[in-house]
C-alpha positions in Angstrom: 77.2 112.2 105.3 76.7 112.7 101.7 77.9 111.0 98.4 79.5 114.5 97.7 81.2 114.2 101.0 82.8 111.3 100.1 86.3 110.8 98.0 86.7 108.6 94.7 87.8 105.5 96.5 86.6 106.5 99.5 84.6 103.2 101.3 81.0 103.9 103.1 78.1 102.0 104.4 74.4 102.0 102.8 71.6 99.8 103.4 73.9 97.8 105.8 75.8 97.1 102.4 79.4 98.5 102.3 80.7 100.4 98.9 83.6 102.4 97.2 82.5 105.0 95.7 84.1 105.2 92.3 82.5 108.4 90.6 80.5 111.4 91.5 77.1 109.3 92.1 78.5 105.5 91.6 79.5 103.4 93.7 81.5 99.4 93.8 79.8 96.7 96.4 81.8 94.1 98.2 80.6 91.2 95.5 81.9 94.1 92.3 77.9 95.0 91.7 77.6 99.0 91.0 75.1 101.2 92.2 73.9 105.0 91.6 74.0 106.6 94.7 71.5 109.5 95.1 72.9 112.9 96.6 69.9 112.4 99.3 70.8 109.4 100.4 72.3 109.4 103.9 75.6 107.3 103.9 78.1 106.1 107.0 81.7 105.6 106.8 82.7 101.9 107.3 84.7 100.8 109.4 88.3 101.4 109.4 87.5 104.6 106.7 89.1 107.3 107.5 86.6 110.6 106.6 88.7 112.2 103.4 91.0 109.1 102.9 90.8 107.3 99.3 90.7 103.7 100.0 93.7 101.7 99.6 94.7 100.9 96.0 92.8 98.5 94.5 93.3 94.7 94.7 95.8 93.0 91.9 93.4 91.6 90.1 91.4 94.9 89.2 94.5 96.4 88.5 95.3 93.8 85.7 92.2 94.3 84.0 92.8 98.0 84.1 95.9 97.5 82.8 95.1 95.3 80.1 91.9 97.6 79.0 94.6 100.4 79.1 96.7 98.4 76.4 93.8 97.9 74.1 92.8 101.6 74.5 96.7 102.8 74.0 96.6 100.2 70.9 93.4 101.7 69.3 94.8 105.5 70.0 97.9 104.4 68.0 95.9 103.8 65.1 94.2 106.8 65.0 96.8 109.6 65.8 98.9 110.7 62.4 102.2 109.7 62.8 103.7 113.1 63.7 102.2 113.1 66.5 103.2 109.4 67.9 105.8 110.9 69.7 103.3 113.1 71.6 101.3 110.4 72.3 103.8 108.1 73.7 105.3 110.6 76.1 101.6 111.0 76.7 101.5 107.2 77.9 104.6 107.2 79.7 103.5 109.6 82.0 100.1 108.0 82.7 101.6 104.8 83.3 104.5 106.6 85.5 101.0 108.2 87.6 99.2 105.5 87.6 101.4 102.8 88.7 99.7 100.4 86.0 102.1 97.9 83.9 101.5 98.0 80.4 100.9 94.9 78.8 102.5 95.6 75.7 
């Protein structure tokens, strides 16, 4: 199979090396090192990886430091939208964070 045949989170096997993929060409080893993926490499699923099945959600620890990095790019937003439109821009976060299923550090 293909990168393109692949979903964001979905895990794969190259060069005996197993990955997530986590954009259109990129892709997350094992020890956290990231990787462009040509579209001509040839890729196999890894084990347990179900073809069209995002992995499982990721570990607690990365989704800490997304959170946090959310909070600091929530903070900086806050300082640059006027304040007529904070109101937008909170509903705005409420809903990512109701998506997402990220705590905000706030």
């Amino acid at each position: 199979m293909k990168i393109n045949d692949i979903p964001l989170g979905g895990r794969f096997v190259l060069e005996g090396q197993t990955y997530v993929k986590t954009g259109p060409m990129m892709a997350r080893g094992e020890g956290g090192e990231t990787r462009v993926v040509p579209r001509y490499m040839v890729l196999q699923a890894a084990a347990g990886a179900v073809a069209g099945t995002p992995a499982a959600a990721a570990p607690a620890a990365d989704r800490a430091a997304l959170g946090q990095a959310w909070s600091r790019f929530y903070a900086e937003c806050r300082q640059l939208v006027p304040p007529q439109a904070q109101g937008q821009l909170e509903a705005a976060r409420q809903r990512f964070l109701a998506a997402s299923g990220l705590e905000d550090g706030q």
